[in-house]
C-alpha positions in Angstrom: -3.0 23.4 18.5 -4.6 25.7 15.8 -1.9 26.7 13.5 -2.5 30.1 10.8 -2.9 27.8 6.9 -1.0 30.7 5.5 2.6 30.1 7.8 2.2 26.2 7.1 1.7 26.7 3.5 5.1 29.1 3.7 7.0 26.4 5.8 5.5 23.5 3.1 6.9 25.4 0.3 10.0 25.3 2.4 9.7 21.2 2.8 9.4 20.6 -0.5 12.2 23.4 -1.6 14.4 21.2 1.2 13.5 17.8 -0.5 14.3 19.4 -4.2 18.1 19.3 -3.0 18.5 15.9 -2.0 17.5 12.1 -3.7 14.7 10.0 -3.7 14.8 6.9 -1.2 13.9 3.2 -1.5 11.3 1.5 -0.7 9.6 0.1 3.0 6.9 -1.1 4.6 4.0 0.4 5.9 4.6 2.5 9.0 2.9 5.9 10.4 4.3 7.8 13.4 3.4 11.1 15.4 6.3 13.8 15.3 8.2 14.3 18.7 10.0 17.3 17.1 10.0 21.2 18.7 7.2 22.9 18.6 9.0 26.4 18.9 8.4 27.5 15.4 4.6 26.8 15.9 3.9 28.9 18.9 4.2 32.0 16.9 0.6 31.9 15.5 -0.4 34.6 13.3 -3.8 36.7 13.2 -6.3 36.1 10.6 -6.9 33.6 8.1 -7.9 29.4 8.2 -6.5 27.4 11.2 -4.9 24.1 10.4 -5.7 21.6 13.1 -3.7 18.5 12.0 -1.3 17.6 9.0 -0.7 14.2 7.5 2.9 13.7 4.5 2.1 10.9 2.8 4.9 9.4 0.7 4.7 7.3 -2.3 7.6 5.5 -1.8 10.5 5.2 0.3 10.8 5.8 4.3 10.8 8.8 6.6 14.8 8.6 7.5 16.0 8.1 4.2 18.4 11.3 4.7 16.5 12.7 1.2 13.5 13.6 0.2 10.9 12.4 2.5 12.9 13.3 5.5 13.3 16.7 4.7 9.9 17.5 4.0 9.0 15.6 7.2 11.4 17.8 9.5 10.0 20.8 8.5 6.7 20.0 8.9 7.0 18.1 12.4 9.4 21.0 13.4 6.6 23.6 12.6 3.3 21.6 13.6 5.0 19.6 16.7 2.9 17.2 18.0 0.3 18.3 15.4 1.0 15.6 12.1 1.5 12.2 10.9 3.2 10.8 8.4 2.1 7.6 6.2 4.5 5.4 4.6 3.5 2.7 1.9 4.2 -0.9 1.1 6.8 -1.9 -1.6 5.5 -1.3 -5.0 2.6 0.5 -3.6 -0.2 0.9 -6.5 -2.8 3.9 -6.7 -5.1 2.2 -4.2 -2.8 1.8 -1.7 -1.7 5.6 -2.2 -6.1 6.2 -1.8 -5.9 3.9 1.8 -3.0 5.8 3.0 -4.5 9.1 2.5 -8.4 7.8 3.8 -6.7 6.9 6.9 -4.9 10.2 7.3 -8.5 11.6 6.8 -9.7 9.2 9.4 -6.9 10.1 11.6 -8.3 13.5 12.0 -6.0 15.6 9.6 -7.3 18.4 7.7 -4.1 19.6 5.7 -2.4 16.2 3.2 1.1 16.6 1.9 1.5 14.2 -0.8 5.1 13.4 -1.4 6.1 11.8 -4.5 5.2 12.0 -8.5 3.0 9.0 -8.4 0.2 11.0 -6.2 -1.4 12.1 -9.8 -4.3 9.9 -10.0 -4.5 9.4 -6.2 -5.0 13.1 -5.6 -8.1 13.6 -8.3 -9.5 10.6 -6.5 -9.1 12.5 -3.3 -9.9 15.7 -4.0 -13.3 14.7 -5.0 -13.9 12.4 -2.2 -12.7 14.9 0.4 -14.1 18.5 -0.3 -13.7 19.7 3.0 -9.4 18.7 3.2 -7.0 20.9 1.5 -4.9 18.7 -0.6 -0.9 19.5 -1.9 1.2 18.5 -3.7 5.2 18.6 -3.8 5.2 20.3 -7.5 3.7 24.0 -6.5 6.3 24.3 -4.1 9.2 23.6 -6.3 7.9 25.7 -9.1 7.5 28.8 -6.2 10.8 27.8 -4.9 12.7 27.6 -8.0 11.0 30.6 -9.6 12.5 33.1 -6.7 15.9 31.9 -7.2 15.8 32.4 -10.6 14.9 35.7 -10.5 18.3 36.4 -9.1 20.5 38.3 -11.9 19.0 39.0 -15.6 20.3 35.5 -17.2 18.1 32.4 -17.7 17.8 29.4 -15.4 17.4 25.8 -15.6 16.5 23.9 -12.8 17.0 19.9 -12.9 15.6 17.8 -10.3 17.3 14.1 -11.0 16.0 11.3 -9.2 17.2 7.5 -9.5 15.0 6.7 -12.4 13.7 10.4 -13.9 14.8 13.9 -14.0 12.0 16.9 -13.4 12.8 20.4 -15.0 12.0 23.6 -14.4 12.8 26.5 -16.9 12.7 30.1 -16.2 13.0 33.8 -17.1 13.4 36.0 -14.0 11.4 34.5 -12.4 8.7 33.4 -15.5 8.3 29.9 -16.0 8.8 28.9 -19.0 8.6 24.7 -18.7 8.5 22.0 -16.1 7.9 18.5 -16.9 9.4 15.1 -16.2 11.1 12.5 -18.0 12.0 9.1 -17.2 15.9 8.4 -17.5 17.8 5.7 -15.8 21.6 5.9 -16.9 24.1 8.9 -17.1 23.7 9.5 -21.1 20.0 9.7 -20.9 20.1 12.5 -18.4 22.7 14.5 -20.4 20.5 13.6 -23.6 17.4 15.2 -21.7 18.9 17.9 -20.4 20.9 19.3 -23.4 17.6 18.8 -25.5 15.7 20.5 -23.4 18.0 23.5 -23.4 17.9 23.8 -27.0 14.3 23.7 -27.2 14.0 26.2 -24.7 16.9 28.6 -26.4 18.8 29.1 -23.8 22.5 30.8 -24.4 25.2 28.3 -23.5 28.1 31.0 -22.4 25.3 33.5 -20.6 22.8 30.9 -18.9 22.4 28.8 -16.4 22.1 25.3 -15.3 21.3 24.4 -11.8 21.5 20.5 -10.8 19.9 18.9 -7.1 19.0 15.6 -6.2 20.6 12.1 -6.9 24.0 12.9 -8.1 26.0 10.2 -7.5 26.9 10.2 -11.4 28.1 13.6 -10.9 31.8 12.6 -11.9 30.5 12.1 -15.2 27.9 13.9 -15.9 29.1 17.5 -14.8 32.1 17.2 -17.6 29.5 16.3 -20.2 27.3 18.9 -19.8 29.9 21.7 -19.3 31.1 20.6 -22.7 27.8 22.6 -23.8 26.9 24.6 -21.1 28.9 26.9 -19.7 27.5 27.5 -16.5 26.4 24.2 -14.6 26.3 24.2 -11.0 25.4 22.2 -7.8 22.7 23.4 -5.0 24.0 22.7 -2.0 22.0 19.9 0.4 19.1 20.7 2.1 20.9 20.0 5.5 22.6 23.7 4.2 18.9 25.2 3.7 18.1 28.3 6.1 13.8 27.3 5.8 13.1 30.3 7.6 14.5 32.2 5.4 12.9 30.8 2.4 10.2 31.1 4.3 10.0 34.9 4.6 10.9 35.1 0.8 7.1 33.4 0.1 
């Protein structure tokens, strides 16, 4: 099935906008599996532009069910390319080259469209994107960015957006819809994250009765670390799980 680059690229942003809401998983071993999801949302091909014939997600860590990250990238890209993709998952403590042999074998596999998932695809994608010219490489970051960057255009305040996984938190600044920062920064425990957080806040100069923090991902600290930041930050609040995510409607928003 030949499916329009431009709709995938919409229902990717999606994925990865779905995956922002929820945690990181652990680790498994290797496994790779074609989707048996609906292919309703893919028989609406549009007119015009490149055709994707196969998709591969590759993970960096963690499994396909892990009701998180990987998964909800993984159901909305099987839901929209059917029988169409793969997904790769790595070893335990999977190292750069194992990240290259996942994504050669998608290659092999026949996929001309890669979905990296994960933050430790940095030095694996350079590698790839040079070896493979002719394969169209992304990664989950430019979704997030897009993602984030429509919400925050919403109202004429200022928006934080703070992605916290088990062992890092990635954060995305904005001014309607401007972004202003996005980086990440390794932090394990509960003070760390509000440390990070507040600090970034105050370097960005954002108003702490008028703007507004927005929090996804691993919150199982969340009993303490809601009442510490709303000691300095007025407005602090939860997106809701990605299960609660209308993708088509993000999608028509791209």
């Amino acid at each position: 099935m030949m499916i329009s680059r431009r709709n995938f690229l919409a229902v990717a942003g999606a994925a990865a906008a779905a995956a922002a809401l929820t945690a990181c998983g652990g680790s498994s071993s290797s496994t790779a599996s074609s989707a048996a999801a609906s292919t309703s949302a893919a028989a609406s091909t549009s007119e015009g532009g490149e055709k994707i014939v196969k998709v591969a997600l590759t993970c960096d860590t963690g499994t396909i069910d892990d009701e998180s990250f990987n998964q909800a990238c993984w159901t909305a890209v099987s839901g929209y390319m059917g029988d169409d993709c793969q997904y790769y998952i790595p070893e335990a403590d999977a190292s750069d080259e194992d990240r290259e042999t996942m994504i050669r074998q998608a290659v092999n596999d026949g996929a001309d469209v890669i979905v990296c998932v994960g933050y430790l695809y940095g030095a694996s994608l350079a590698w790839a994107a040079d070896q493979y010219p002719d394969v169209k490489f992304y990664s989950q970051a430019s979704p997030f960015i897009e993602f984030f960057s429509s919400k925050s255009r919403l109202g004429n305040n200022r928006k934080m957006y703070a992605h916290l996984r088990k062992d890092a938190v990635d954060v995305y600044g904005y001014e309607r819809g401007r972004l202003l920062l996005a980086n990440s920064f390794e932090c394990r425990s509960t003070p760390d994250r509000v440390y990070y957080l507040l600090y970034i806040w105050k370097q960005l100069g954002f108003e702490q009765e008028r703007d507004e923090l927005h929090l996804t991902g691993d919150l199982n600290d969340k009993e303490l670390l809601l009442p510490e930041l709303r000691k300095f930050i007025r407005q602090v609040f939860i997106m809701n799980p990605a299960t609660n995510l209308d993708l088509q409607a993000i999608t028509l928003c791209e």
